[in-house]
Steps between C-alpha positions, in 0.01 A plus 500: 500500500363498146133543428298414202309792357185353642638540849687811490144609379331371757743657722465899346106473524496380858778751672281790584166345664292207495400322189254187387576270331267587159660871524820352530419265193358807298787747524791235477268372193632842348850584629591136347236500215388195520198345658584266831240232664406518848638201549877632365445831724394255816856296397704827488319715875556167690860456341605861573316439863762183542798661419365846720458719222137559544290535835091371499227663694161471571262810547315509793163665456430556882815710553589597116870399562713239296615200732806301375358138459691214263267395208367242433514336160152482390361840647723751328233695356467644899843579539648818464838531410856792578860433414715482837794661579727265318228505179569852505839517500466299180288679348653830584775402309393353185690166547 
């Protein structure tokens, strides 16, 4: 499965916890050196969320725990964001 460098990116700065989407924007910002609109990032979460690459969350302030819950378009900026098992098999291996 190829991957544009914006997704593999996307991929390597979600695999080890839980990111937002204006972290996510920042650091992938760098790796690819160029800037990227949230509305390009939004495109590219809910893309790698379609084809199971990415998992979403919500935090829960009552019991500080992430719950799995499918986002929804508009309201990214509350969604947090991990690479799933398959992501990380991808981005494991650098294809």
């Amino acid at each position: 499965m190829g991957l544009s460098d914006l997704e593999y990116a996307v991929l390597s700065w979600t695999v080890h916890d839980y990111e937002a989407i204006h972290t996510i924007r920042d650091n992938v910002a760098t790796d690819i050196n160029r800037k990227i609109s949230d509305m390009e990032l939004g495109q590219v979460l809910l893309g790698l969320h379609s084809r199971d690459l990415l998992e979403s969350y919500v935090y829960d302030d009552k019991t500080q725990q992430y719950i799995a819950s499918p986002p929804k378009g508009n309201e990214l900026s509350s969604v947090w964001w991990l690479t799933s098992e398959q992501g990380k098999e991808i981005a494991n291996s650098g294809d």
